[in-house]
N, C-alpha and C positions, 0 to 999 in steps of 0.2 A: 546521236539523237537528232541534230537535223538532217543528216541525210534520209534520215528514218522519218520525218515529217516530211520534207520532199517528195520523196516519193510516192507518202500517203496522199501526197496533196495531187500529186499528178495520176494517180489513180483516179482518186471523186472526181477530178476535174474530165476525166474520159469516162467515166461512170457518167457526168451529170449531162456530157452531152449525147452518149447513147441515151439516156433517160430522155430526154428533148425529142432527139431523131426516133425511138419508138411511140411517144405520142404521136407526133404529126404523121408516120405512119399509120399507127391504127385510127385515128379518128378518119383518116384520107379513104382506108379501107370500108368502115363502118358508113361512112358516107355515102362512098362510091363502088356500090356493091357489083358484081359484074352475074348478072341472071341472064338467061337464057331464053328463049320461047317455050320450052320440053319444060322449064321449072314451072314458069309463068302457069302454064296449061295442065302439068300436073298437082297444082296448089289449088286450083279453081274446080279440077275431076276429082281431085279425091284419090289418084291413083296410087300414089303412095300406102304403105301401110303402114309406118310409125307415124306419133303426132309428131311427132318431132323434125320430121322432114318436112310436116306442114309449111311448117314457120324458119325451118334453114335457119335454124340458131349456131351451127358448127361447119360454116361452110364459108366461104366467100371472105375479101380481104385481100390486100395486098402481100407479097411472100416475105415480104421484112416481117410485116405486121405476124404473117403465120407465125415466121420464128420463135418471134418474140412471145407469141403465146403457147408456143413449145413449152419454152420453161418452167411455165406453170400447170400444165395441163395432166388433168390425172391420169394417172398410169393405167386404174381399171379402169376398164370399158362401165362397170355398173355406177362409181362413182363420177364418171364423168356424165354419165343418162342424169343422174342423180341432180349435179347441176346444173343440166340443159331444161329439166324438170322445174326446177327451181328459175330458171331464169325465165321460163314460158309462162311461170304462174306470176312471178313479179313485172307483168308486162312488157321484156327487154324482149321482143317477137323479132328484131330485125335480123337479115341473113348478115352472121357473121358476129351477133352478138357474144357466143362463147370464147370466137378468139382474142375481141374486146378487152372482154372482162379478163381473162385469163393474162394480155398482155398491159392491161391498166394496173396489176396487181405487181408483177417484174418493173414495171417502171417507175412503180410510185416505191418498190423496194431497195431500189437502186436510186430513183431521186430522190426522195425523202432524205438519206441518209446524206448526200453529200449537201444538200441545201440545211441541211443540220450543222455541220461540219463546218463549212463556210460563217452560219450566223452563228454558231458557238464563238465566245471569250478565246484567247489562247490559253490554256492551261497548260500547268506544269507537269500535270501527272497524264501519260500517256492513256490509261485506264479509263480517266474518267472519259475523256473526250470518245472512248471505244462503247464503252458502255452506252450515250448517247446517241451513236452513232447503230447501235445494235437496236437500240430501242426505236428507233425512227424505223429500221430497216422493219421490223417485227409490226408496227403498228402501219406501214403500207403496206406490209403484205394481206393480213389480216381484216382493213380496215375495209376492202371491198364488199370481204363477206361479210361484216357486221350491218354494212351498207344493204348490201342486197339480203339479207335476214329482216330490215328493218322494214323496211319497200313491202318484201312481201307477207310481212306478217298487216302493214295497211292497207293492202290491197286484198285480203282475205278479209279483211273486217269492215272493207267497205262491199264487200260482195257478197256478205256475208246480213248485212244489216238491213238489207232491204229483202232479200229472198223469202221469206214468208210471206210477206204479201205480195211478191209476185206470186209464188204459190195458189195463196189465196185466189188472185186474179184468173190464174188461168186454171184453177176448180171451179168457179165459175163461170169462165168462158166454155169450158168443155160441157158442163150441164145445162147451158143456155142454149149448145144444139151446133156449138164450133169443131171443126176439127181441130187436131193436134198441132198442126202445123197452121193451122192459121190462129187458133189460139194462141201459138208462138210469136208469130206475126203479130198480134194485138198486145203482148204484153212486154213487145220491145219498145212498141212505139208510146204505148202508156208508161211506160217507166226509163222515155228517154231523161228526163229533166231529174226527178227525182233521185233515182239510179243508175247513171250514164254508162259506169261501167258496167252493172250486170246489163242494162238492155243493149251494150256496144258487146258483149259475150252472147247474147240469145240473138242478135241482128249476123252474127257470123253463123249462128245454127243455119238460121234461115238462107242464109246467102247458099254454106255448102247443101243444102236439103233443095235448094232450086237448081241448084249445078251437076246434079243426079247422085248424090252421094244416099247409102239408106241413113233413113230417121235415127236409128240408132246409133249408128256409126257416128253421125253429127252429134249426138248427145255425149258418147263417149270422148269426144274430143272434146268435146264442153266439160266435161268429170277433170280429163286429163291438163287443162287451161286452169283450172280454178283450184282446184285439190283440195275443195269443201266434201267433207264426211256427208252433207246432208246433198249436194248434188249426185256425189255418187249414191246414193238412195234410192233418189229420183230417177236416176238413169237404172237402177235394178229392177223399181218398182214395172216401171213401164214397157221394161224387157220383159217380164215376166207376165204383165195383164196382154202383151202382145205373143207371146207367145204360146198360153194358157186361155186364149179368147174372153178373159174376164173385162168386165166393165172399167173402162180406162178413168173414168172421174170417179168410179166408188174408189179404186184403191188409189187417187191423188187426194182424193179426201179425206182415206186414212191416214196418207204420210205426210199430209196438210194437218194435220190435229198434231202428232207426233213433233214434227216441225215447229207447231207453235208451244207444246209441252218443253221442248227443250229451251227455248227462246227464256221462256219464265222462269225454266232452273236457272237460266247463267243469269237474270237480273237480278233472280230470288239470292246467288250466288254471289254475284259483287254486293248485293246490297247489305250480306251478314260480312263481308270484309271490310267494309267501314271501321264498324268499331273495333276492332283492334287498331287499327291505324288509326283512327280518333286518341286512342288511348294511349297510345305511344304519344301523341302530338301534346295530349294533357299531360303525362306525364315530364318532357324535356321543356314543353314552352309554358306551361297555362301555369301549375302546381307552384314553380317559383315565385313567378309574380303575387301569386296568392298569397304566398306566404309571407313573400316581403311585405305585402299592404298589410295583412294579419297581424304580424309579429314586426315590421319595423315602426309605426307608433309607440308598441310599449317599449322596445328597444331606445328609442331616443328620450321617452320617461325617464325610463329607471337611469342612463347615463347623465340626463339634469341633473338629478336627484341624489343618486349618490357620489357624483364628480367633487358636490361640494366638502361631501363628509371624507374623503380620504385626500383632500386637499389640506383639510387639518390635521 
């Protein structure tokens, strides 16, 4: 049994200093990304044709660092887009972010568990000490994605909350006798303060749409940035008044009404979920106490009251 703890212990303890030496590798990579001119200049042209080269989320990094996020890194190619997707809609844009994440996830599976191991009690039962040591490994691995699930479910909902009135905005801009892209242009800068992120997403339309990229192409990359149902709307709607030479502010005006119909289902929608959750809360916290003030007066009554008669 202790050579059997020994050599568990000289394990974690090479575990925990791999776990050390791949953070400061990948934070050194994430850091110090090694780009090129040909990157530089094809981020800025638009040459590229995935979004995802845009922003070199799976690129760049030192080769420890690579490794290390070998370990974690999916096997298909669509699950792996799948995360790169996800990590471009939760704001992690830098080159080299997938290997990051993917090697933050190996080391926090492999640290966690022996910095577990170390602050655990000695115990006598092998088991338990395994079982804690599984569970730390399972909640580093895991804990990124809950992470980056989290991130970008608030980062859709702050991009989410102001877009109708940008909407709004540039329906008006465009019937006031704006173009589209300068209309863009006026409602980045109207919705610096109040909406940083969406107008720091519509100030990158503008940047690629000045850098000769076409208008649409920069809208799609804005659909594929954000992964809002209602942006990709906006980008059909407008591919299709441009395609089909229809009035561009009558149909932003139509999926500007739409836009704002939805907005009122999901208030009209949280607002009928209240009460059940009211109701649950009356029921476990409020109901008791009621009762006790109801019913505990006559309870200490009747215990005066007849305490003295069965004492005779």
């Amino acid at each position: 049994m202790a050579e059997q703890l020994q050599i568990l212990t000289m394990v974690v303890t090479g575990a925990a200093f791999l776990s050390v030496a791949g953070v400061v590798f990948a934070i050194r990579g994430y850091l110090n990304p090694e780009r090129t001119a040909r990157d530089r200049v094809a981020d800025l042209t638009g040459s590229r044709k995935d979004v995802d080269s845009l922003i070199s989320v799976d690129k760049g990094g030192s080769s420890l660092g690579s490794n290390i996020a070998a370990l974690a890194r999916p096997s298909d190619e669509e699950e792996a887009d799948l995360v790169r997707r996800r990590l471009v809609q939760a704001g992690f844009r830098a080159r080299g972010a997938m290997d990051v994440y993917n090697a933050v996830r190996v080391v926090l599976a492999i640290g966690l568990p022996a910095i577990v191991y170390f602050l655990l009690p000695e115990m006598q039962q092998l088991i338990y000490t395994l079982f804690f040591v599984m569970l730390a490994a399972a909640a580093g691995y895991f804990g990124p994605e809950v992470y980056l699930n989290t991130v970008l479910a608030a980062r859709r909902e702050a991009l989410m909350r102001p877009f109708p009135d940008a909407l709004d905005l540039l329906v008006s801009s465009v019937e006031a006798g704006l173009g589209l892209d300068a209309a863009l242009r006026r409602i980045a800068v109207e919705m610096e303060a109040p909406a940083p992120e969406l107008a720091r997403e519509l100030q990158l339309v503008n940047h690629e749409v000045a850098a000769g990229m076409p208008r649409i192409e920069a809208l799609r990359r804005l659909d594929a940035r954000t992964g809002l149902p209602e942006v990709n709307s906006l980008v059909n709607v407008l591919l299709q008044a441009e395609r089909f030479g229809t009035s561009v502010a009558r149909s932003l005006r139509a999926h500007a009404e739409i836009v704002r119909k939805k907005r009122m289902l999901a208030a009209e929608e949280a607002a009928a979920r209240i009460s059940p959750k009211l109701t649950v809360v009356m029921i476990l916290f409020i109901m008791p106490v009621i009762m006790l003030v109801l019913i505990g007066p006559a309870g200490i009554n009747l215990y005066r009251n007849l305490l003295p008669i069965f004492e005779r």
